[in-house]
RODO-2510 file (C-alpha; in nm, 4 decimals, decimal comma):
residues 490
     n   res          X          Y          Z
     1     x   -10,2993    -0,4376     0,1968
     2     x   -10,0296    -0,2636     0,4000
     3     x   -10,1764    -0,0535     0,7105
     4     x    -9,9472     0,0418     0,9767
     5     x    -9,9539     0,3495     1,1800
     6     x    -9,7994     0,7101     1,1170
     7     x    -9,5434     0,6441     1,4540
     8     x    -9,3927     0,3123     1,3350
     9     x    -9,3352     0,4820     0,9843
    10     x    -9,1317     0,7923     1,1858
    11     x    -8,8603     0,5324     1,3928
    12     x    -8,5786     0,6479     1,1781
    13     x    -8,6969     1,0094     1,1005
    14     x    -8,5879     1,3326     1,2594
    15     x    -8,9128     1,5273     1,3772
    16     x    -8,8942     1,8855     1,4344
    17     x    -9,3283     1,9402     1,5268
    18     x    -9,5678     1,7271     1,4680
    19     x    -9,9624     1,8550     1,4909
    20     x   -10,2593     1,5672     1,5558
    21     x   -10,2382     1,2235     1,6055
    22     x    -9,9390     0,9879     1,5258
    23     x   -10,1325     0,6459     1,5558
    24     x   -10,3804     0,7354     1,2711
    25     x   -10,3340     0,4234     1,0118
    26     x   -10,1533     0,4943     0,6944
    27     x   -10,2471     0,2567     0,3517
    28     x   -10,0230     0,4174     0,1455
    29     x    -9,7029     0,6792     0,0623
    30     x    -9,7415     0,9193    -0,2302
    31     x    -9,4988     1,2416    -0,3244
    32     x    -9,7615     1,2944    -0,5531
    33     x   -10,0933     1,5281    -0,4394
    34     x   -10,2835     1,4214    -0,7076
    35     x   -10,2717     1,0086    -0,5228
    36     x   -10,3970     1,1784    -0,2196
    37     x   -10,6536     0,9989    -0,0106
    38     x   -10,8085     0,8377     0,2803
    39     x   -10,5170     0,6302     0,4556
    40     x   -10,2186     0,8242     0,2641
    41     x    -9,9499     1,0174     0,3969
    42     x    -9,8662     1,3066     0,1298
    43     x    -9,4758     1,4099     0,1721
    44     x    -9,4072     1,7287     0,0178
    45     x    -9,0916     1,7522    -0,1485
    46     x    -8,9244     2,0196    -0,2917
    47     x    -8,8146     1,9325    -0,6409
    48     x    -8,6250     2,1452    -0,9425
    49     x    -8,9223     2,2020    -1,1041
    50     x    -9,1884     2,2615    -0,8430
    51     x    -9,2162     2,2225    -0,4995
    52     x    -9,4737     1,9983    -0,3137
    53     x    -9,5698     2,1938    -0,0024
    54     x    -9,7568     2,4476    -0,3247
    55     x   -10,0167     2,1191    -0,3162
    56     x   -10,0742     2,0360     0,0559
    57     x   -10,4237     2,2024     0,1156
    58     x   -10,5146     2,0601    -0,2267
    59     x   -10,4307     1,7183    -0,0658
    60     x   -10,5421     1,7648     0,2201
    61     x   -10,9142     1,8468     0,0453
    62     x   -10,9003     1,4890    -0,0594
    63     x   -10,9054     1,3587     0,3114
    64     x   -10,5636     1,2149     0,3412
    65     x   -10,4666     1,1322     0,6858
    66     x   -10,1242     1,2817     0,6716
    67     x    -9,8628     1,5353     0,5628
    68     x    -9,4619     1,5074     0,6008
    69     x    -9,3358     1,7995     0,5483
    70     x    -9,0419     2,0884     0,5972
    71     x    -9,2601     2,3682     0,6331
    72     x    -9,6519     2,3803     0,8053
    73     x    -9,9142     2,5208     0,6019
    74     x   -10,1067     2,8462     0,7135
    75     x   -10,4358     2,6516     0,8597
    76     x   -10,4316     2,3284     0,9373
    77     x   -10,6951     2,0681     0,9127
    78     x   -10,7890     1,9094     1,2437
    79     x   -10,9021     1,6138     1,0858
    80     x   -10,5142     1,5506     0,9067
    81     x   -10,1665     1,4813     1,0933
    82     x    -9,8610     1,7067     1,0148
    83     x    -9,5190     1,6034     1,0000
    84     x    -9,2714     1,8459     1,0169
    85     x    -8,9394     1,7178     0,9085
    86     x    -8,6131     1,8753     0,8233
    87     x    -8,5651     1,7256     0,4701
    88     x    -8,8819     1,5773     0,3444
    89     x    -8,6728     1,3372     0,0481
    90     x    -8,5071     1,1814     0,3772
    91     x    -8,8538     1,1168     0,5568
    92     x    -9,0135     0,9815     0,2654
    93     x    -8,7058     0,7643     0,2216
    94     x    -8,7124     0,6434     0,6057
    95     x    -9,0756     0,6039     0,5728
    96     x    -9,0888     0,3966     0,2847
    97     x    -8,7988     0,1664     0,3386
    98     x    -9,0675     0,1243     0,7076
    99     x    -9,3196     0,1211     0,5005
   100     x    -9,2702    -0,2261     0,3262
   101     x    -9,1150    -0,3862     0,6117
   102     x    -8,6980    -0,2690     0,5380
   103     x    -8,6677    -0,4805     0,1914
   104     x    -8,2951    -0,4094     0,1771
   105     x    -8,1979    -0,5704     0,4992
   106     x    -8,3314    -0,9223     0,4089
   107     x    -8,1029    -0,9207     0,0698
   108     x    -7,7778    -0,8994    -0,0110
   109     x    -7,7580    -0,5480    -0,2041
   110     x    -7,5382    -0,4001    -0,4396
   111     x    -7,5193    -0,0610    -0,5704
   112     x    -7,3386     0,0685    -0,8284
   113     x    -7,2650     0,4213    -0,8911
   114     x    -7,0208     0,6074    -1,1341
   115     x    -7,0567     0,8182    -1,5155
   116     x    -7,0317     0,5049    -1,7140
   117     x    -7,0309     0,1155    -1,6953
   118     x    -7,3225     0,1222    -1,4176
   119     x    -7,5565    -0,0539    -1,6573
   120     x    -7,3382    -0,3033    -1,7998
   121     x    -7,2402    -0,4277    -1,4716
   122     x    -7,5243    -0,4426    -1,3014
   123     x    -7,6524    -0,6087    -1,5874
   124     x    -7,3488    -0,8566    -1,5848
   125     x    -7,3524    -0,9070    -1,1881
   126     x    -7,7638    -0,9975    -1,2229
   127     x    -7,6568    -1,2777    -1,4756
   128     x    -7,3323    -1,3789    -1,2660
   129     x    -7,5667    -1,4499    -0,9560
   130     x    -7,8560    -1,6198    -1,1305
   131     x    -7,6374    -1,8326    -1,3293
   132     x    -7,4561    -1,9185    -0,9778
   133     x    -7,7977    -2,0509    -0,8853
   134     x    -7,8909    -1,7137    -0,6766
   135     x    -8,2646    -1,5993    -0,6946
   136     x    -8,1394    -1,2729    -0,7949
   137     x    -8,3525    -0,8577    -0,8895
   138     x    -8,2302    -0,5911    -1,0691
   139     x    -8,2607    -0,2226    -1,0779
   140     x    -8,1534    -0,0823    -1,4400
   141     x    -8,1241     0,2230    -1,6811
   142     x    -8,2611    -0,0090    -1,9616
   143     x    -8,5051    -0,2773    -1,7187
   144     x    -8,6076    -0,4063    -1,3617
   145     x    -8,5859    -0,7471    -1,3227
   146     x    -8,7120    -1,0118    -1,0633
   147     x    -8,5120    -1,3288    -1,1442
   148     x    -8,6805    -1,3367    -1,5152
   149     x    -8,9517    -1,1380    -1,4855
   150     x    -8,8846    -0,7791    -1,6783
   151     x    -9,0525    -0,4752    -1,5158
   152     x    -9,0519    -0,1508    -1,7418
   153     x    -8,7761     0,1010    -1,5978
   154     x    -8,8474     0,4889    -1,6373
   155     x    -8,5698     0,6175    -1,4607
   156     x    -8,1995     0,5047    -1,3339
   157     x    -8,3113     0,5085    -0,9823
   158     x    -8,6773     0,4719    -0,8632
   159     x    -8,8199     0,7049    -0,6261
   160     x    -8,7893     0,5868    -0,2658
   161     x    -9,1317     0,4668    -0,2822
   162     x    -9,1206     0,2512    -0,6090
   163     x    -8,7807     0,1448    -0,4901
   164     x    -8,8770    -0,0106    -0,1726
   165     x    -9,1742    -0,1467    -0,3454
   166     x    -8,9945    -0,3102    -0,5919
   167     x    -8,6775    -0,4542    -0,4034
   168     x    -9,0300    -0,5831    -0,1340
   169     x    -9,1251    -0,7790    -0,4504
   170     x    -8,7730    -0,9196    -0,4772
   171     x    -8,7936    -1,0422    -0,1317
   172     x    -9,1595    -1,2495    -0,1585
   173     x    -8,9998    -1,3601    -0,4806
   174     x    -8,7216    -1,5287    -0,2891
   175     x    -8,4780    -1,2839    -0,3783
   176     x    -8,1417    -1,3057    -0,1875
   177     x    -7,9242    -1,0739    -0,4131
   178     x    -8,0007    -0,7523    -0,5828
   179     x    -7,8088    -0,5371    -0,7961
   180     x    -7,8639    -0,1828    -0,8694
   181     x    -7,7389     0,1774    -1,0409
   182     x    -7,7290     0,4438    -0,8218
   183     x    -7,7465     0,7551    -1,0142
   184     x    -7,6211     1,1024    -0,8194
   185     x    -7,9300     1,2274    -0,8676
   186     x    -8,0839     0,9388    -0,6658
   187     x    -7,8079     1,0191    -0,3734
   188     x    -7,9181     1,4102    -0,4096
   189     x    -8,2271     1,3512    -0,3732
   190     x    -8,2424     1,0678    -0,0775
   191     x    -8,3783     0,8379    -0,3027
   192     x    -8,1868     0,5447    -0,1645
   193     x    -8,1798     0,6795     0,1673
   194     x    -8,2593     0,4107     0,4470
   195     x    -8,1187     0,1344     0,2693
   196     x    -7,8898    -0,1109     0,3298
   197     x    -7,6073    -0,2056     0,0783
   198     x    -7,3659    -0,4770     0,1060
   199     x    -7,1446    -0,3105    -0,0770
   200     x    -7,0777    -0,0258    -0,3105
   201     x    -6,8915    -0,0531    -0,6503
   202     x    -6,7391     0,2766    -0,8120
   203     x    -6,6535     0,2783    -1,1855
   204     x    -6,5242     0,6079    -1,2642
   205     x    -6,6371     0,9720    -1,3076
   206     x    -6,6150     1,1832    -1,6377
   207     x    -6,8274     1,5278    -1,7244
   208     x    -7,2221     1,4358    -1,7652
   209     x    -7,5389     1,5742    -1,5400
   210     x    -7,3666     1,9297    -1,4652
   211     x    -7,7417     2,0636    -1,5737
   212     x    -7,8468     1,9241    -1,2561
   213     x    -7,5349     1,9638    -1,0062
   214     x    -7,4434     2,2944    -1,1516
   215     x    -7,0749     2,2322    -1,1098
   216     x    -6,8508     1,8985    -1,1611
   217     x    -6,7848     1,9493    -0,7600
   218     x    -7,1027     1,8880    -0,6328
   219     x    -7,1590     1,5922    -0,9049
   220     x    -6,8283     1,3933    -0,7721
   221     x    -7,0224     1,5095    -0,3757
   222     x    -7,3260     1,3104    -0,4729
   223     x    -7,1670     1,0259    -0,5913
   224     x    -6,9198     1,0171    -0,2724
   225     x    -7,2396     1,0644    -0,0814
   226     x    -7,3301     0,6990    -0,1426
   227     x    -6,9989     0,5696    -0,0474
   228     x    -6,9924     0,8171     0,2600
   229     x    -7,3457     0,6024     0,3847
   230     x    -7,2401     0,2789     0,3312
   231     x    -7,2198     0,0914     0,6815
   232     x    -6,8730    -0,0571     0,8179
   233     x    -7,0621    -0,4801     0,7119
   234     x    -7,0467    -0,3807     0,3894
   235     x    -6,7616    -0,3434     0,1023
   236     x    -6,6814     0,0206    -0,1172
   237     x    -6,5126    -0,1371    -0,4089
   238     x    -6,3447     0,1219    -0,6533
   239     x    -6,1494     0,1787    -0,9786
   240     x    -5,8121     0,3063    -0,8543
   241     x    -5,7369     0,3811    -1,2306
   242     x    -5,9823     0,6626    -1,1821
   243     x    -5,8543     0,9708    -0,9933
   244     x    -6,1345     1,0081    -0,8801
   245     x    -6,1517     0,6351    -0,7070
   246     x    -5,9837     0,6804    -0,3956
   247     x    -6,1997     1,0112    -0,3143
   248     x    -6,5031     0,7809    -0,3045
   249     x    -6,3173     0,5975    -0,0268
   250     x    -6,1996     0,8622     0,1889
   251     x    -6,5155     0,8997     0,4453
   252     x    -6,6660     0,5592     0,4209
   253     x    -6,7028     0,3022     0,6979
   254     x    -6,7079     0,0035     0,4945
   255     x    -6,4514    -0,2566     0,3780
   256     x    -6,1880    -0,0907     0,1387
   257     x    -6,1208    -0,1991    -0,1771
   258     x    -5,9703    -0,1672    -0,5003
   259     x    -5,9125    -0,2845    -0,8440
   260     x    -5,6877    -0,1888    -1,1280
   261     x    -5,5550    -0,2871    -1,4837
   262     x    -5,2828    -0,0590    -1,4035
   263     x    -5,1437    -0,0931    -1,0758
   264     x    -5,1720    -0,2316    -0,7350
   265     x    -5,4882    -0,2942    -0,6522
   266     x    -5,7019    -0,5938    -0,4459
   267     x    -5,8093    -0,7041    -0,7756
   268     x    -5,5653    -0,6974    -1,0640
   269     x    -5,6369    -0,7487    -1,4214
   270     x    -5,3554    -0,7237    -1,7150
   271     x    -5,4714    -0,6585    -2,0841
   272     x    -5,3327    -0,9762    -2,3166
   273     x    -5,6100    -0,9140    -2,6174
   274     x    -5,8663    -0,6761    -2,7543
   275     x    -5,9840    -0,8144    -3,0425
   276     x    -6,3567    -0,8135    -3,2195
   277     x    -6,4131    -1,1753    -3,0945
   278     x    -6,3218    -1,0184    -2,7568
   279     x    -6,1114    -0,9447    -2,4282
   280     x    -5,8244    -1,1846    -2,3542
   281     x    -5,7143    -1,0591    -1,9505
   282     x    -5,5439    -1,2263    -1,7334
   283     x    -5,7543    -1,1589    -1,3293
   284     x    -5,5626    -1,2677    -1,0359
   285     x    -5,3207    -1,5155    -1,2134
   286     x    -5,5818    -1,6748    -1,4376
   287     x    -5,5758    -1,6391    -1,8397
   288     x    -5,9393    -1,5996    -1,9145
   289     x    -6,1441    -1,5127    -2,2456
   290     x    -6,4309    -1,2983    -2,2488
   291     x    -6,7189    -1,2226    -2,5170
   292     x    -6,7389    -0,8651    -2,4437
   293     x    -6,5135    -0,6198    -2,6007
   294     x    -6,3341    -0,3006    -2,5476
   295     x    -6,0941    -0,1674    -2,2202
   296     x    -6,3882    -0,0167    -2,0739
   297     x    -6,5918    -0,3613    -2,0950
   298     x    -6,2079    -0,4794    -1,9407
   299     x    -6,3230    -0,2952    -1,6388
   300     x    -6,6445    -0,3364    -1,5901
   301     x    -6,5419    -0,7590    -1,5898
   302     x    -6,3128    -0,6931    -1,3112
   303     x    -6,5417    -0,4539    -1,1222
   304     x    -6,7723    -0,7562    -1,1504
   305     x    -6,5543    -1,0201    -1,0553
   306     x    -6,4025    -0,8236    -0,7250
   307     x    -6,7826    -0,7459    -0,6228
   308     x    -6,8801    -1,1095    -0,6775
   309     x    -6,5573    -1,2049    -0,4805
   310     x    -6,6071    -1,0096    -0,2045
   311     x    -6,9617    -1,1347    -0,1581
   312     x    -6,7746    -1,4479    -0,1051
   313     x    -6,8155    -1,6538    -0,4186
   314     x    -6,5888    -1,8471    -0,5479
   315     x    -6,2758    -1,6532    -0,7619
   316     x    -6,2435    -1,9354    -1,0315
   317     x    -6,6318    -2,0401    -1,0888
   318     x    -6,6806    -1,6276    -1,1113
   319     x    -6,4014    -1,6184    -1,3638
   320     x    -6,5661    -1,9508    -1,5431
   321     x    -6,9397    -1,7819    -1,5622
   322     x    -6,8396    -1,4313    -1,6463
   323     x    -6,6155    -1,5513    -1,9405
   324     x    -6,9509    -1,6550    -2,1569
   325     x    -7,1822    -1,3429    -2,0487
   326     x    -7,2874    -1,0609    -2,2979
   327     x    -7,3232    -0,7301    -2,2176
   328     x    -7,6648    -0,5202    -2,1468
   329     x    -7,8619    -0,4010    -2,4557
   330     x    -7,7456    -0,1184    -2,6259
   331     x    -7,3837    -0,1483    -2,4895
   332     x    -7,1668    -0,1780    -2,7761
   333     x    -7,4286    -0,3817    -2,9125
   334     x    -7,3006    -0,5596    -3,2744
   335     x    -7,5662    -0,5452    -3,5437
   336     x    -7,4448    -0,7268    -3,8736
   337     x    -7,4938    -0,7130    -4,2429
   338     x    -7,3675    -1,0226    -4,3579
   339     x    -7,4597    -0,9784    -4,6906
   340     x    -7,2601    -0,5596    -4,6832
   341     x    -6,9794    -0,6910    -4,5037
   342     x    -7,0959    -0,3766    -4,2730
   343     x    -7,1061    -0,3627    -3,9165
   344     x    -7,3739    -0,1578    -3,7260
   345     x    -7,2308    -0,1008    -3,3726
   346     x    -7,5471     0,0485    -3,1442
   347     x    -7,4082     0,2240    -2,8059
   348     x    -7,5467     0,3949    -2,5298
   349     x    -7,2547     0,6682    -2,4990
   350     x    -7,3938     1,0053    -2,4184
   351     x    -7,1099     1,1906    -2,2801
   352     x    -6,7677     1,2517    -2,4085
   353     x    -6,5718     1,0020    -2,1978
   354     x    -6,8313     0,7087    -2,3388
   355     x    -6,7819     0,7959    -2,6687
   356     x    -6,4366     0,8463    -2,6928
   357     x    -6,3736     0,5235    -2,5328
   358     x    -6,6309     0,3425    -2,7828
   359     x    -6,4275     0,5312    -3,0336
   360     x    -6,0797     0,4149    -2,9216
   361     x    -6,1856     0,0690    -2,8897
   362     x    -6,3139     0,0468    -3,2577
   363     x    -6,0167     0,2026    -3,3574
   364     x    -5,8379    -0,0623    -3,1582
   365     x    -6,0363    -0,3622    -3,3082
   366     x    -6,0693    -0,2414    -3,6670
   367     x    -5,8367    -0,3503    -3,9982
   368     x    -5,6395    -0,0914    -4,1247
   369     x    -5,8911    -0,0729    -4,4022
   370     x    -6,1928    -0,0436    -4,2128
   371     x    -6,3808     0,3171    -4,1881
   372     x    -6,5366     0,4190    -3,9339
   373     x    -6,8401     0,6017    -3,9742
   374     x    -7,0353     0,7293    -3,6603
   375     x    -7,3926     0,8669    -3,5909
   376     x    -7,4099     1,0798    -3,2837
   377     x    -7,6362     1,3493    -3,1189
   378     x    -7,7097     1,5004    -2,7651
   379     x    -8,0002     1,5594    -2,5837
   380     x    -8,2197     1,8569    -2,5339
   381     x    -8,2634     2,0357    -2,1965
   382     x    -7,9405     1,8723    -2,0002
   383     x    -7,5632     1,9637    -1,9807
   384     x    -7,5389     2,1415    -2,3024
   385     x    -7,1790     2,2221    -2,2417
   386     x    -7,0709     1,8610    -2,3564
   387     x    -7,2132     1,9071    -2,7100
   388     x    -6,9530     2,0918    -2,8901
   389     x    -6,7079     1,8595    -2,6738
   390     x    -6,8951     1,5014    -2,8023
   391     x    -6,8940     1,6538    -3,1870
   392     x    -6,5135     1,7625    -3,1860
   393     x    -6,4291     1,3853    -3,0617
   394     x    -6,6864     1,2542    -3,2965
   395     x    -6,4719     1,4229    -3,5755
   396     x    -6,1282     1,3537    -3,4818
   397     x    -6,1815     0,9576    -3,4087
   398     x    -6,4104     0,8577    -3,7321
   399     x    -6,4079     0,8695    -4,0994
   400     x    -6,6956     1,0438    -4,1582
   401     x    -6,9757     1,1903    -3,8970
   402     x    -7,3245     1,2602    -3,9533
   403     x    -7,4836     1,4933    -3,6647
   404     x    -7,8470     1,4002    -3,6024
   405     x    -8,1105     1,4508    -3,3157
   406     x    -8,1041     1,2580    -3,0392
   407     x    -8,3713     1,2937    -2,7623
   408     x    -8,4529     1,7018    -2,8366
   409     x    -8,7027     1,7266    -2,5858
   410     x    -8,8037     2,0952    -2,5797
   411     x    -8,5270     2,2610    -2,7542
   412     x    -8,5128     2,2843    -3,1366
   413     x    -8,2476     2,0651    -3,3195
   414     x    -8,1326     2,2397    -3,5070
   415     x    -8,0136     2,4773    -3,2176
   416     x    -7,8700     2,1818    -3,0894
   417     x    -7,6571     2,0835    -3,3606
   418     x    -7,5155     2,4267    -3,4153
   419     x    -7,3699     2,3674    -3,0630
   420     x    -7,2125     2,0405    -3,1729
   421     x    -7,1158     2,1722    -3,4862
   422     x    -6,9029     2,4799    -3,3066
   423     x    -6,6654     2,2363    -3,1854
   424     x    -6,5524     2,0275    -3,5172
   425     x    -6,2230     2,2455    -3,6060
   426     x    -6,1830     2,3288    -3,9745
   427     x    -5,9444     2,0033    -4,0363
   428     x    -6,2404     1,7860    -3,9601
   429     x    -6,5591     1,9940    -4,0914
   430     x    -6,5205     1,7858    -4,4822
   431     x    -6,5897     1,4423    -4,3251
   432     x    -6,8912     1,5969    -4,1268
   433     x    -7,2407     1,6384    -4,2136
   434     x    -7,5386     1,7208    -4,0239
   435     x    -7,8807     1,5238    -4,0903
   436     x    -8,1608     1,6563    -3,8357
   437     x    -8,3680     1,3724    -3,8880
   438     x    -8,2315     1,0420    -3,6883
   439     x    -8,3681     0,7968    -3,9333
   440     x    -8,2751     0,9239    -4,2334
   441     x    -7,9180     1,0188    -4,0601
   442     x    -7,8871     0,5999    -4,0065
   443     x    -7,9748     0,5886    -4,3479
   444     x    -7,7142     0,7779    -4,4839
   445     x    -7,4463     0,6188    -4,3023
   446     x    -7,4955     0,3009    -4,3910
   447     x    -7,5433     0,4296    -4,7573
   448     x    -7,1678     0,6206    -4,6951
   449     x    -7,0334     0,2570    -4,5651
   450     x    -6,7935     0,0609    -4,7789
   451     x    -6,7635    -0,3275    -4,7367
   452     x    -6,6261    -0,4104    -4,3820
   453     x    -6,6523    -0,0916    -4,2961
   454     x    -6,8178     0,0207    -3,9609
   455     x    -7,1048     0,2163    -3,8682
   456     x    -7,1154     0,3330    -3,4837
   457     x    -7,4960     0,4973    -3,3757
   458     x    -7,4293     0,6311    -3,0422
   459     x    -7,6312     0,7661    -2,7797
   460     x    -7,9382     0,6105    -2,7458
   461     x    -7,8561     0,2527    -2,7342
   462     x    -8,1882     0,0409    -2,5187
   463     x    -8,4318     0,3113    -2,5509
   464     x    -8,7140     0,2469    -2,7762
   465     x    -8,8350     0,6195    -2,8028
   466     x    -8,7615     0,9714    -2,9331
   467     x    -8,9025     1,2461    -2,7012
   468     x    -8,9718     1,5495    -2,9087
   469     x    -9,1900     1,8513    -2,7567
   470     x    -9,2713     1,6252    -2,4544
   471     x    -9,4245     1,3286    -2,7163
   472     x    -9,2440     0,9879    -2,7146
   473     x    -9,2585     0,8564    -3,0514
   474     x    -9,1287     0,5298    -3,1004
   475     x    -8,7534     0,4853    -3,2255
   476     x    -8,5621     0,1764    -3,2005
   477     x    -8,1811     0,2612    -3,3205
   478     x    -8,0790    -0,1167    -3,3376
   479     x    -8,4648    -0,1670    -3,4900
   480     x    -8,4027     0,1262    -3,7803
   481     x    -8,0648     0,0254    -3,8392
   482     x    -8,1532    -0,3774    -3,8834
   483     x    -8,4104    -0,2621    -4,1059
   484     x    -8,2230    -0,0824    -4,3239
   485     x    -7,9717    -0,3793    -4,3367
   486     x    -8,2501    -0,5614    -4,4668
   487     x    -8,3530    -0,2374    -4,7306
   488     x    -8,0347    -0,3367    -4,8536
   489     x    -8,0201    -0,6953    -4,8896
   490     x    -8,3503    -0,6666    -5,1171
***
């Protein structure tokens, strides 16, 4: 068991007061009163939906030994130590990366930040490095990983506490590498505070989270944020196809660098192929065919390849490994009916740009004959401004559309799908329908598919749930969808 004391936990923390002993021995970190206890330091945070300091005497009842936080209570305990800190997210950060002896600094880490691709490629760079002999963790939307072991992911980013624990794991594991997504929430809320990257990869930035950042401003600030913290040993690798690439570069202090499918760029990459067998591109002089398909899946490759690069692995081993990966579950994941002809295409896209680019590829890939028939909802309770936006592309790029539920959460779905409905313009409204229930809205695309024809479910690719009035019921869409393949074949 861990026990060190308060003062070696505070090295890298700013402290404003502090009230009763620093030497007292803490056991464990918890943002959470309810974990409160002998041996635990309790950091108040204040969160969107409550704020932590409201719990601190009923924490304190519990005997803990300390509290971190921005903002002293009325009495004080004489028998607890108080913290008082400027942002508590930042402390807790500081303390935890302490707290489990500094994890990041004994591997070689990589974060990866950005509205889309984050998954895929630190999915892809996790495989790259094991298969380059590398004992290797990741930190992903769909799983954590230490080399093979699978640890259940519930959010993007970990909390500070869960994160240090975890990459700690990585490092008695033998872990020298480890890949992660860094979501702008986890930069807004100091989540990843206190560690130390080896380099940063940027893969663009398109309209999603707004709910949380309020504006589109303060989203591109928290993603900068990262870059801004990176130190001058490590890299800041970004898409200078994105406008909003060289922004992430303007304030860092690490190595700057670029890639491109367009331009100039460090790493270069030309489009020869796009084809349903996959990506033909030629990287840095070499002709080179890839399994995964799609111009966005063209970038996420050479995002990979540049980060691997610049970690100092060989360019044409990279280029060798890479070309016979497959891409993370639930990213433009193929599901087959052989016996149909049909093909079920299972995607995670959840914001316009994703889903207009899984769109344009299929269009890209597809026989002239070929319909395209897509499946598509939005979430309750985040940005609802992209709704009407996601159904209006839905419309334009397929065949047909059926408008279904995705994760409602609190709000009712069928409120939700008025929303989307509102932007599908007259032209369009025939080949839509609207099917509340996401099952039965599977269902009836497949049932609306010709031979060869293909049937896109978007938005929920890896998750295995549906979260309706705060209950996750089970709901696989690759799982429902090869089922009713098999309905079929009967």
């Amino acid at each position: 068991m861990i026990s060190l004391p308060l003062f070696s936990l505070l090295t890298d923390v700013t402290v404003l007061a502090q009230h009763g002993p620093t030497d007292v021995l803490i056991t464990a970190l918890t943002l959470d009163s309810r974990e409160a206890g002998p041996g635990v330091a309790f950091c108040a945070l204040r969160g969107t939906a409550t704020d932590g300091h409201k719990f601190i005497e009923t924490a304190v009842a519990q005997g803990l030994a300390a509290v971190v936080c921005e903002e002293l209570p009325a009495v004080l305990n004489p028998a607890t130590s108080y913290v008082v800190v400027e942002n508590s997210a930042a402390a807790l950060a500081h303390m935890a990366a302490a707290f489990y002896g500094h994890p990041s600094r004994q591997l070689q880490l990589i974060g990866i930040t950005g509205t889309n691709g984050k998954t895929t490629c630190a999915t892809l760079l996790h495989k790259l490095l094991r298969e380059l002999g590398y004992h290797a963790g990741l930190l992903s939307t769909v799983q954590n990983q230490i080399d093979e072991e699978v640890i259940p992911s519930t959010h993007t980013t970990p909390d500070s506490i869960r994160l240090n624990a975890l990459l700690a794991r990585m490092v008695a594991a033998g872990c020298t590498h480890a890949c992660m997504e860094v979501s702008s929430h986890a930069v807004a809320q100091h989540r990843v505070t206190g560690l130390r990257f080896a380099g940063g990869v940027f893969t663009n930035l398109t309209h999603d989270h707004l709910d949380y950042h309020g504006t589109f401003d303060n989203y591109l600030k928290a993603k900068k944020g990262f870059f801004d913290a990176l130190p001058k040993t490590a890299f800041a690798l970004t898409n200078a196809d994105d406008k909003r690439g060289p922004v992430m570069l303007q304030n860092t202090a690490a190595r700057r660098e670029t890639y491109s499918l367009r331009g100039a760029a460090t790493f270069r990459a030309k489009l020869i192929a796009n084809e349903v067998h996959g990506l033909h591109l030629e990287i840095d002089g070499r002709e080179i065919l890839f399994r995964l398909i799609g111009v966005f899946n063209a970038y996420n490759l050479l995002a990979v390849y540049g980060a691997a690069v610049l970690l100092g692995e060989d360019p044409t081993e990279v280029l060798t490994i890479l070309s016979g990966l497959t891409t993370a579950p639930g990213r433009f994941e193929p599901v087959v009916s052989a016996q149909q002809g049909i093909t079920g295409i299972i995607d995670y896209a959840h914001t316009p740009d994703a889903l207009e680019n899984v769109l344009q590829t299929l269009h890209e890939i597809r026989q002239p004959s070929q319909q395209i028939i897509t499946v598509v909802g939005c979430g309750g309770n985040r940005d609802a401004a992209k709704r009407p936006i996601m159904a209006n592309l839905a419309a334009r790029l397929s065949n047909k559309v059926i408008l279904t539920a995705d994760n409602p959460r609190f709000e009712d779905p069928n409120d939700i799908l008025a929303q989307m409905q509102a932007g599908v313009t007259p032209p369009d409204s025939a080949k839509v329908l609207t099917v509340a229930d996401r099952r039965a809205a599977i269902k009836k695309a497949v049932e609306l598919a010709g031979a060869n024809d293909i049937v896109l479910v978007a938005g929920k690719g890896h998750e295995n749930y549906q979260e309706i009035r705060g209950v996750k019921a089970p709901f696989d869409d690759k799982l429902i969808l090869t089922e009713i393949f098999a309905q079929l074949n009967k």
